[in-house]
C-alpha positions in Angstrom: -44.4 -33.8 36.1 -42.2 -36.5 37.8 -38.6 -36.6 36.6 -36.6 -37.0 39.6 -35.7 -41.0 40.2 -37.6 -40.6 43.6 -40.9 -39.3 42.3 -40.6 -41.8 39.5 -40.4 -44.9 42.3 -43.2 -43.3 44.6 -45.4 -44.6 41.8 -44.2 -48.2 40.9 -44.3 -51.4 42.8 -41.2 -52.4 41.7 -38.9 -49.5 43.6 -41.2 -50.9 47.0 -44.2 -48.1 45.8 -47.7 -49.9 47.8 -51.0 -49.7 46.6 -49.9 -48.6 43.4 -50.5 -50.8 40.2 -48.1 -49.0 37.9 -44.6 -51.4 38.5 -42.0 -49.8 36.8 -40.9 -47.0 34.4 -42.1 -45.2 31.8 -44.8 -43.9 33.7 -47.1 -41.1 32.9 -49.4 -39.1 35.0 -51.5 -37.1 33.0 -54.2 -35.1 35.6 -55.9 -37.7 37.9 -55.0 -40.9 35.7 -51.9 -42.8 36.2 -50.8 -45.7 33.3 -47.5 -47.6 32.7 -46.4 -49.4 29.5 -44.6 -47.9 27.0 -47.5 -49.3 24.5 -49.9 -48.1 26.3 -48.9 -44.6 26.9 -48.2 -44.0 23.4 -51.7 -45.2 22.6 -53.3 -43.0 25.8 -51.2 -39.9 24.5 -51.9 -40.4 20.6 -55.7 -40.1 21.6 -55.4 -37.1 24.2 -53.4 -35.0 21.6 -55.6 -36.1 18.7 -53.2 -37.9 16.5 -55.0 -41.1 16.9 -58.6 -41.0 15.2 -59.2 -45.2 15.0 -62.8 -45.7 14.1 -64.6 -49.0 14.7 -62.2 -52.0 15.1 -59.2 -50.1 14.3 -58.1 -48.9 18.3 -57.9 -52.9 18.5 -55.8 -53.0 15.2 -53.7 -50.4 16.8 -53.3 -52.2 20.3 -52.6 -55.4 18.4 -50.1 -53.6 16.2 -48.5 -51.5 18.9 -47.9 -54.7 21.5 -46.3 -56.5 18.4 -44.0 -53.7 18.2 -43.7 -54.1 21.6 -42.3 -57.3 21.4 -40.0 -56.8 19.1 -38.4 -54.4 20.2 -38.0 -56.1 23.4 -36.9 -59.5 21.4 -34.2 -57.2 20.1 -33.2 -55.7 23.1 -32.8 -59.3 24.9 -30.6 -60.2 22.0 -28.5 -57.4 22.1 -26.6 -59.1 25.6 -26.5 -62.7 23.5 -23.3 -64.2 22.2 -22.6 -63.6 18.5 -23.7 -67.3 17.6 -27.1 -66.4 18.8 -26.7 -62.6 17.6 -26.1 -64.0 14.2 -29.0 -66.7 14.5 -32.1 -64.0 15.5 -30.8 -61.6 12.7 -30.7 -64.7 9.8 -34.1 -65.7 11.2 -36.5 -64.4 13.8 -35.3 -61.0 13.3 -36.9 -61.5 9.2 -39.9 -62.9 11.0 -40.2 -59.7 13.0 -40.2 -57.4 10.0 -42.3 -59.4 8.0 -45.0 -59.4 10.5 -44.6 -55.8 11.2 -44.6 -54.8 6.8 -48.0 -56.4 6.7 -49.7 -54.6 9.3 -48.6 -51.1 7.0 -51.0 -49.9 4.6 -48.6 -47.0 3.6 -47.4 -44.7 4.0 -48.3 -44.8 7.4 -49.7 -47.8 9.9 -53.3 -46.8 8.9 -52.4 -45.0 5.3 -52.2 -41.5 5.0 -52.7 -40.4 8.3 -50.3 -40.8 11.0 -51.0 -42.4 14.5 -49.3 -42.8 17.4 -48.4 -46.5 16.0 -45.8 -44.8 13.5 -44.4 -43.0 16.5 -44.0 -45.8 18.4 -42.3 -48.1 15.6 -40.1 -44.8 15.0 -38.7 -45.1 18.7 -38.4 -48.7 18.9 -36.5 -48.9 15.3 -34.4 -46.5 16.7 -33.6 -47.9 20.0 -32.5 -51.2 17.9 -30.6 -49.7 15.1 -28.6 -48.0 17.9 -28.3 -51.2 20.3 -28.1 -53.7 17.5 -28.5 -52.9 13.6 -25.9 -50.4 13.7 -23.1 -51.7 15.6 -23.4 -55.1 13.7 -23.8 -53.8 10.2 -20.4 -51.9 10.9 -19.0 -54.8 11.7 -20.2 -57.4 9.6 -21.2 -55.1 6.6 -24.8 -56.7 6.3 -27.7 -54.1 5.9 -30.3 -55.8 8.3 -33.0 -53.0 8.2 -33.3 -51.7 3.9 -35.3 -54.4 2.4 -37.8 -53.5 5.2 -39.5 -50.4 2.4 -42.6 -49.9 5.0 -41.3 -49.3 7.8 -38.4 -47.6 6.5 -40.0 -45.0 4.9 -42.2 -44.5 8.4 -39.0 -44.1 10.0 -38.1 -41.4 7.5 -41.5 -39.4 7.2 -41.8 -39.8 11.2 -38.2 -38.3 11.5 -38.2 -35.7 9.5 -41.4 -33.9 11.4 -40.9 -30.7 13.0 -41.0 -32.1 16.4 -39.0 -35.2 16.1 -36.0 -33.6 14.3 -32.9 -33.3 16.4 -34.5 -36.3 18.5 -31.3 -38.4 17.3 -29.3 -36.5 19.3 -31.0 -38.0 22.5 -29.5 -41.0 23.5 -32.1 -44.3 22.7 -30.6 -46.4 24.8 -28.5 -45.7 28.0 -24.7 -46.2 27.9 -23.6 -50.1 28.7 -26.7 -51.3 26.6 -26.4 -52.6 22.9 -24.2 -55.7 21.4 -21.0 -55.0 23.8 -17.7 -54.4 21.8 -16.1 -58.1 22.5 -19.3 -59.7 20.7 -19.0 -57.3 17.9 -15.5 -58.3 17.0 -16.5 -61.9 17.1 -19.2 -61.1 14.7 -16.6 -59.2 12.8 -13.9 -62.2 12.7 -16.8 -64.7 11.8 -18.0 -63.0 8.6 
């Protein structure tokens, strides 16, 4: 186990690491193999713990599903920083797309039906990491609920938070202090609803 910031930069290329090809954080070792990508570990752990049982075509159903996740959450994240114009634009428009997309890959109750997968775990963190950086903060402010109308993937987020192992987990921070919609965006979302 690496935790400390200079055994987490021995292995990526990005902190001046050579001959590595992990670049940057999260990075797991896990024996002799070494793997980056928050989409990919949480695929690469799903199957080493058992969670994940994908038969046939459905590991590629699960990539495709996890990277679109993936993307989303980083879409959000790159909003977060944007003025409230283009704060207000994503959430009346791309933001929809977004959840649309991600409510038709859910057979329910979970990504593949009744059994959970490491895909539910990974839409769990990354819905958290926006409700705190984005949904929250601006629902407050503006009094919009960006997140309800979304049935699928809110009831993952429910049945995925209230396992054993997750619950409590909100008390960890999902995103580091400074990140999120910043506090003079938020009030001029709040003066222009």
């Amino acid at each position: 186990r690496k935790s400390e910031f200079k055994d987490i930069a021995s292995l990526g290329t990005a902190f001046g690491a050579q001959g590595k090809d992990t670049f940057a954080p999260p990075i797991l070792v896990w024996g002799d193999v070494v793997l980056s990508q928050s989409a990919n570990l949480s695929l690469f752990v799903g199957k080493e713990l058992g969670i994940d049982k994908f038969e046939g075509s459905e590991q590629f159903k699960a990539i495709q599903l996890t990277l679109d996740i993936a993307d989303w959450g980083t879409d959000t994240f790159k909003h977060m920083s944007q003025p409230a114009e283009a704060i207000k634009k994503f959430l009346s428009d791309r933001h929809k797309k977004w959840l649309s997309n991600i409510e038709a890959g859910i057979k329910g109750p979970y990504y593949f039906g009744s059994a959970l997968s490491s895909v539910d775990f990974f839409l769990y963190n990354t819905f958290k990491m926006n409700e705190v950086g984005m949904y929250g903060p601006v629902s407050k402010v503006t009094g919009e609920d960006y997140t309800s109308s979304s049935k699928k993937i809110m009831k993952i987020v429910e049945l995925v938070g209230a396992l054993e192992g997750v619950k409590g987990f909100n008390k960890l921070p999902f995103l580091r202090e400074g990140y999120g919609v910043k506090k003079e965006t938020l009030d001029a979302l709040a003066k222009a609803k």
